[in-house]
N, C-alpha and C positions, 0 to 999 in steps of 0.2 A: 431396214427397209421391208422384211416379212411380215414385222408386226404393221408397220404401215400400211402394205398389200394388205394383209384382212383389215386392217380400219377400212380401207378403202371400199372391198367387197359389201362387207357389212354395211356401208352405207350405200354404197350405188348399186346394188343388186340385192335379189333376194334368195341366192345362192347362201347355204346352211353353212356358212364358215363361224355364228359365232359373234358375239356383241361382246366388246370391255371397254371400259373406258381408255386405258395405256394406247390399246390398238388404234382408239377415235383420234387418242393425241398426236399419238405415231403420225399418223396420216395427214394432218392438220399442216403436220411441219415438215410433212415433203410432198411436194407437189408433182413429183416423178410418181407418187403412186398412181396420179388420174390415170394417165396414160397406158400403165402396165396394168392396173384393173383392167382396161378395156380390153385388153388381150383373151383375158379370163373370162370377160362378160362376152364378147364376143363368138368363142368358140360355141358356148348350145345354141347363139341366134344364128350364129352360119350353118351349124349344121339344117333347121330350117327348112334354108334354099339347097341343101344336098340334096332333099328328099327329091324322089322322082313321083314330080306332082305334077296334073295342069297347071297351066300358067294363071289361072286367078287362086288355085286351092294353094299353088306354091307363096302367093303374094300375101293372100288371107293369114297362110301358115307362117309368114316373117313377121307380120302384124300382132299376131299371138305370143312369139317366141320373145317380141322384147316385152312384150307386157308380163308375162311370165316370169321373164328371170329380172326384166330391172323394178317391175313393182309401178305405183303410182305417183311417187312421190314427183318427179322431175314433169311429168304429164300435170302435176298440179299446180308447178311453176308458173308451166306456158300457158295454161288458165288463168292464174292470178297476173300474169305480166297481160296476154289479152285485154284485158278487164282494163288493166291500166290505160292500155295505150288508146281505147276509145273513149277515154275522161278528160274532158277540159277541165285544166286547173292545174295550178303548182304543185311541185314535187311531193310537196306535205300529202295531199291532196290526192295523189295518185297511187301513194304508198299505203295511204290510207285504203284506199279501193281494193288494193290488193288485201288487205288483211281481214277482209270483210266474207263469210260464208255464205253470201248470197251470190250464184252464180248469172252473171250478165251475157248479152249479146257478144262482145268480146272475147269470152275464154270461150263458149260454144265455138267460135269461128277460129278461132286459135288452134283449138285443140282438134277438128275437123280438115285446117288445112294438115295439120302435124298427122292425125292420122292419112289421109288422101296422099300427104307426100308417100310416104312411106309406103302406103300400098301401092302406088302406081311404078313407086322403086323396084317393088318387088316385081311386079310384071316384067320390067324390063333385065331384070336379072333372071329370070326363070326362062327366058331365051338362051341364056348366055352358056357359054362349058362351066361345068361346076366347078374346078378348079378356080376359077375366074370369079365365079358368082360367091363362092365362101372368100375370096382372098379380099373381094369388095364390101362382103359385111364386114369383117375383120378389121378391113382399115377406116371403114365408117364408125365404129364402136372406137377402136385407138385414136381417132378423130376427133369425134363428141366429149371425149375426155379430157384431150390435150386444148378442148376450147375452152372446159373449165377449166385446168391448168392454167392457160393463157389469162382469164378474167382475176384468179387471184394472184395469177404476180402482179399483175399491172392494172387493176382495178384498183378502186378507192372504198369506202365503203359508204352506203347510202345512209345508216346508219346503225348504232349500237345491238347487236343481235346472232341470227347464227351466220350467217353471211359473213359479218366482220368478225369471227372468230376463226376462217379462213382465211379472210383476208391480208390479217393485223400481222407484222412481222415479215413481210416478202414484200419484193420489188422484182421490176424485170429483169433483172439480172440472175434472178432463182427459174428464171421460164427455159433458160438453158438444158438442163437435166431432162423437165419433160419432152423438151423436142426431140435430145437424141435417144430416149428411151422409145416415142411416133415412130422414128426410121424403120427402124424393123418391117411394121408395115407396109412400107412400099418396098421393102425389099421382096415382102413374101407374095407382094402383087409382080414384081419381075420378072419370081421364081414361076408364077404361071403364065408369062406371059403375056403381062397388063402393067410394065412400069408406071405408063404416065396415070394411068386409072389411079395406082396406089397414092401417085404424088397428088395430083388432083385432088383426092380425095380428103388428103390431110390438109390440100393448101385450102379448100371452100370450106371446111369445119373451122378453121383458125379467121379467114376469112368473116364467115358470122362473129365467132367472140368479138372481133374488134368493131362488127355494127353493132352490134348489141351494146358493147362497152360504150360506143360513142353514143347511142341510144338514151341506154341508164343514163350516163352523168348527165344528159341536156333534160331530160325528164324525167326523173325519182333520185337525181343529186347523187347516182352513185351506185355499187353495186349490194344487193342484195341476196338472202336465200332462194327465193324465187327466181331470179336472174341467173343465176348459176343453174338450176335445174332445166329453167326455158333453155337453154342457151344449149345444153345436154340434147335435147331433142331436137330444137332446129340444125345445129350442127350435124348431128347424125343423118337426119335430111338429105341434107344438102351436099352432105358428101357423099353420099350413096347417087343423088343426081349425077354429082359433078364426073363418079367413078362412069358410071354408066354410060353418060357422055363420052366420055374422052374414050373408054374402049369402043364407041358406037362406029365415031370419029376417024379415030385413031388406029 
């Protein structure tokens, strides 16, 4: 599982752990790593929202911190699935769009709500105790993870590529692992004081994978690399909303 953890690093962040192939395969074949990457990846984007900033420099400064450590790749997803989803026509058709360098109306607006979520997340966390406001990036990162997790156990794959070289081999019976590897998460949202925030947080991240997953199959036939990245960033989203919320709330 350590070599799997740096497969995992190595490819969802851009943290200097370090490229091999062994690690890539490691990772491939357990899907517990999503989730405990997200632990790792998480810790320099919460710290972030520790900083004692205004409330738009603290937002701006969360908006930095994942572009920072996780890179462009998964930002590049929710571009190429944009693109998709404002194209009439069959799955062939859609996939195709995605595979195309020329950026459309679609990933612009894609990639502008995923940025706007995220900063307006962070306004409302830069209100909040820090303790709170780090325990809520924390489980939005362990969140975003465990949605990938969740799409390749129980995803199909749209077709032959790197997508389906996650894919190929799991079923939902392997999605086990990553969830009790999530827990943690909402424990260390308890520990400050924000149980339901931490649960929340992991139930609206899992929550997307499975629109998303019903998404892909009815339109691009299945899941893809693109779909697993998109899926990274709205989940993150949304569980940062949903933590926000429910501490708002609650």
């Amino acid at each position: 599982m350590i070599r799997a953890l740096r497969g995992a690093l190595g490819f969802l962040s851009r943290l200097p752990v370090g490229h091999d192939e062994a690690a890539f395969d490691a990772f491939r074949e357990r899907p517990a790593a999503f989730p405990l990457a997200g632990y790792v990846v998480g810790l320099p984007i919460a710290a972030a929202v520790a900083l004692p900033l205004p409330a738009p420099t603290g937002a701006f400064a969360l908006v930095v911190a994942v572009v920072l450590v996780t890179g462009v790749n998964h930002a590049d997803g929710l571009a190429d699935l944009g693109d998709a989803a404002v194209v009439h026509g069959d799955p062939e058709r859609r996939r195709a769009v995605m595979t195309d360098t020329t950026v459309g109306v679609g990933a612009v607006l894609a990639l502008a709500v995923g940025l706007l979520g995220l900063a307006l997340a962070g306004l409302g966390l830069a209100v909040f105790p820090v303790g709170v406001a780090v325990a809520l990036v924390l489980a939005s990162e362990v969140g975003a993870k465990l949605a990938m997790a969740t799409l390749v156990c129980r995803g199909s794959p749209s077709h032959e590529g790197f997508g389906s070289s996650f894919l190929d081999g799991h079923d939902p019976s392997d999605l086990l692992l990553p969830a009790l590897a999530a827990l943690p998460a909402a424990g260390i949202a308890a520990l400050v004081d924000a149980p339901l925030s931490g649960v929340f947080a992991l139930l609206a991240a899992v929550a997307v994978a499975l629109g998303v997953q019903h998404w892909a199959d009815t339109h691009l036939g299945g899941v893809g690399g693109d779909v697993l990245g998109a899926t990274n960033d709205l989940a993150r989203v949304a569980a940062l909303h949903a933590g926000v919320v429910a501490w708002t709330l609650w």
